[in-house]
Backbone as CSV, one residue per row, in Angstrom:
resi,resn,N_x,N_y,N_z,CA_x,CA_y,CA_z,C_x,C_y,C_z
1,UNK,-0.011,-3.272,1.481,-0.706,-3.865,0.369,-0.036,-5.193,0.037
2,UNK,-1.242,-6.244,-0.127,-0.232,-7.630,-0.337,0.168,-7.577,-1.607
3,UNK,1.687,-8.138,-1.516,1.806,-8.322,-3.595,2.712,-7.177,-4.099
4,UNK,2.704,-6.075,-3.193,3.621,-4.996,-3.635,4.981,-5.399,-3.469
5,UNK,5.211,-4.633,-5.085,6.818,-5.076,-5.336,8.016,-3.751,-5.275
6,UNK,9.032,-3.962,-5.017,9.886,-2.861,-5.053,9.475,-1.870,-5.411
7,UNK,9.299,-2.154,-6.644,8.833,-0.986,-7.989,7.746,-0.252,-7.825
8,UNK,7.019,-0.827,-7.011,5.812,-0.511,-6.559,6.045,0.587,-5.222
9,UNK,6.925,0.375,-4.678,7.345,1.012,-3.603,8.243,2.424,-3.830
10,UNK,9.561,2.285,-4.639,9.914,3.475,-5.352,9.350,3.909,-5.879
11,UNK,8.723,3.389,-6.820,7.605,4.457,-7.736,6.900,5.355,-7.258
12,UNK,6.038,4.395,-5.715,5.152,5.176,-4.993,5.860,6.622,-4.667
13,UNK,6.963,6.749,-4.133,7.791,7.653,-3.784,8.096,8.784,-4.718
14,UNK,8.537,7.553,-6.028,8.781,9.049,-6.862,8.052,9.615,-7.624
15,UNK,6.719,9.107,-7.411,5.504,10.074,-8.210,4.989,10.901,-7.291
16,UNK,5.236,10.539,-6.139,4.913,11.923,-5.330,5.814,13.500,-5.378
17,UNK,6.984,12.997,-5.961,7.762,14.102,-6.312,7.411,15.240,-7.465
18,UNK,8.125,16.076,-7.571,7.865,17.366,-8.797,8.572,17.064,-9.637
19,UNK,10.117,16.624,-9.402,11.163,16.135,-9.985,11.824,15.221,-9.396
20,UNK,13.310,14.737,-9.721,13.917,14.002,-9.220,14.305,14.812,-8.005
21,UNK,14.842,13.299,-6.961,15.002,13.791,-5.964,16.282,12.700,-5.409
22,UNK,16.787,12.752,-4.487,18.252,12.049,-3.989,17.963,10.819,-3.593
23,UNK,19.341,9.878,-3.656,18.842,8.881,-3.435,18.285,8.414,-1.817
24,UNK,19.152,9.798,-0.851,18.740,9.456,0.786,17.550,9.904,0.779
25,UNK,16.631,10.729,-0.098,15.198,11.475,0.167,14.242,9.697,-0.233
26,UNK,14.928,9.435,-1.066,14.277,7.735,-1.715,14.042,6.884,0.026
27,UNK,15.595,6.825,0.247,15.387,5.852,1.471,15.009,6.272,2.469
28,UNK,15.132,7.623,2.730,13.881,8.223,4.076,12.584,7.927,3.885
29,UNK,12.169,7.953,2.900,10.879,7.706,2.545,10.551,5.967,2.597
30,UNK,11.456,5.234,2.313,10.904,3.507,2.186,11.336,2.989,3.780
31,UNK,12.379,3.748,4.062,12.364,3.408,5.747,10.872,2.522,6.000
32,UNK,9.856,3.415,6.110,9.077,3.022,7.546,8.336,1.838,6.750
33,UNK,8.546,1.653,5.748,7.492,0.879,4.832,8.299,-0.924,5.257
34,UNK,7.068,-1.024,5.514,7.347,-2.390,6.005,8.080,-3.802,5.223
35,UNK,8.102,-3.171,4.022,8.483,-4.262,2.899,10.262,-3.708,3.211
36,UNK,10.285,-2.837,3.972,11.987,-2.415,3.974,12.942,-3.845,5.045
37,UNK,13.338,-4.436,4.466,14.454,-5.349,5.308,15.269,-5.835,4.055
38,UNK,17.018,-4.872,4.335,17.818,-4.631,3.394,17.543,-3.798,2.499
39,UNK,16.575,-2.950,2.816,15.938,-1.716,1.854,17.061,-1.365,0.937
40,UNK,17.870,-0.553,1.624,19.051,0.393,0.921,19.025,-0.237,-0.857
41,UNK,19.905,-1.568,-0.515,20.083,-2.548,-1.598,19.345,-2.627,-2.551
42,UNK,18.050,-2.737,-1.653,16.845,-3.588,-2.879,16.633,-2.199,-3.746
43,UNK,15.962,-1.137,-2.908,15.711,0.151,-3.581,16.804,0.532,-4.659
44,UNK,18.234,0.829,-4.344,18.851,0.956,-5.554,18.851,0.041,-7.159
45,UNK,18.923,-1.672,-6.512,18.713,-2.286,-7.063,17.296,-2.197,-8.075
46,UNK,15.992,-1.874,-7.780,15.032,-2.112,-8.344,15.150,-0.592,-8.707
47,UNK,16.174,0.730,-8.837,15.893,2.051,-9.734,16.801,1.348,-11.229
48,UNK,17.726,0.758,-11.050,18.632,0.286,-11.614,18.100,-0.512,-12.956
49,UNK,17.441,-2.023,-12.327,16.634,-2.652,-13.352,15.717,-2.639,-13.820
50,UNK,15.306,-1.353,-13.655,13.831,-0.650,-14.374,14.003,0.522,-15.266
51,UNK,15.182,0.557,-16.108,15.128,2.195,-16.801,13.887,2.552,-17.371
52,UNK,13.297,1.409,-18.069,11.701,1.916,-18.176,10.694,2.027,-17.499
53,UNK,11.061,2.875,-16.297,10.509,3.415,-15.203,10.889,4.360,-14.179
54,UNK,12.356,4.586,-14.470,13.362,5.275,-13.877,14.462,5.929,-14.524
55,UNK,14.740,7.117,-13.874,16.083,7.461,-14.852,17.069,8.126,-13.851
56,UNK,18.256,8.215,-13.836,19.258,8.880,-13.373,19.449,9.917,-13.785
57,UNK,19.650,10.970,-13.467,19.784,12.459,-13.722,21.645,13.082,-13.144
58,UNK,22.055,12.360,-12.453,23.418,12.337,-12.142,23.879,11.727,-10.654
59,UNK,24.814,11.142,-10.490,25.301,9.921,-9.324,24.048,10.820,-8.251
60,UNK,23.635,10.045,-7.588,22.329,9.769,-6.416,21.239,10.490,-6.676
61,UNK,21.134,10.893,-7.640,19.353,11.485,-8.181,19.044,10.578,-9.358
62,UNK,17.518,10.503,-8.434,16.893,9.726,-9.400,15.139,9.878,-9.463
63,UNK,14.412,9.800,-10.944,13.377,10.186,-11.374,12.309,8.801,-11.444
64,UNK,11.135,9.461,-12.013,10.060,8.389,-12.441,9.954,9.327,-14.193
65,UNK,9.878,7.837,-14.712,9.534,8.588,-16.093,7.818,8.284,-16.140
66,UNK,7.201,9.696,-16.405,6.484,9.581,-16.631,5.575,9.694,-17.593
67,UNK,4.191,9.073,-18.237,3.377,9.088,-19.480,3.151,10.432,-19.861
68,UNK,3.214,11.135,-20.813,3.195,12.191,-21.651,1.650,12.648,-21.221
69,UNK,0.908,13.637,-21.273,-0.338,14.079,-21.035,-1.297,14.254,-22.137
C-alpha cells in the first residue's frame, strides 16, 4: 500500500492479535513486508513513539490499545 507508515505496519500486526504478543512475534511478522529495510529499529522505534497506540506490558511485549466497544 503506497503511503503506509510504520504505525501502519505494527498496528497491522497487532490488531491481528488477542493480546499482546513479543517483540520477535512483531518482527517475524514485518519481516516479509516490504517497507522492512532496518525493520528491527524502525518497528521498536515507532511502538515507542506512539503510546497512544501502543503499550508495553513488560520488557519485549507489546500491545495495540484499543477503542472501547
Amino acid at each position: 500500500m503506497k503511503g503506509t507508515t510504520w504505525r501502519d505496519v505494527v498496528a497491522g500486526v497487532l490488531e491481528s492479535c488477542q493480546s499482546a504478543v513479543s517483540l520477535n512475534y512483531i518482527y517475524e511478522q514485518v519481516e516479509p513486508h516490504k517497507k522492512a529495510q532496518e525493520w528491527r529499529e524502525k518497528v521498536l522505534q515507532t511502538l515507542q513513539i506512539n503510546p497512544q497506540f501502543f503499550y508495553k506490558t513488560e520488557r519485549g511485549m507489546w500491545g495495540v490499545k484499543r477503542k472501547a466497544a
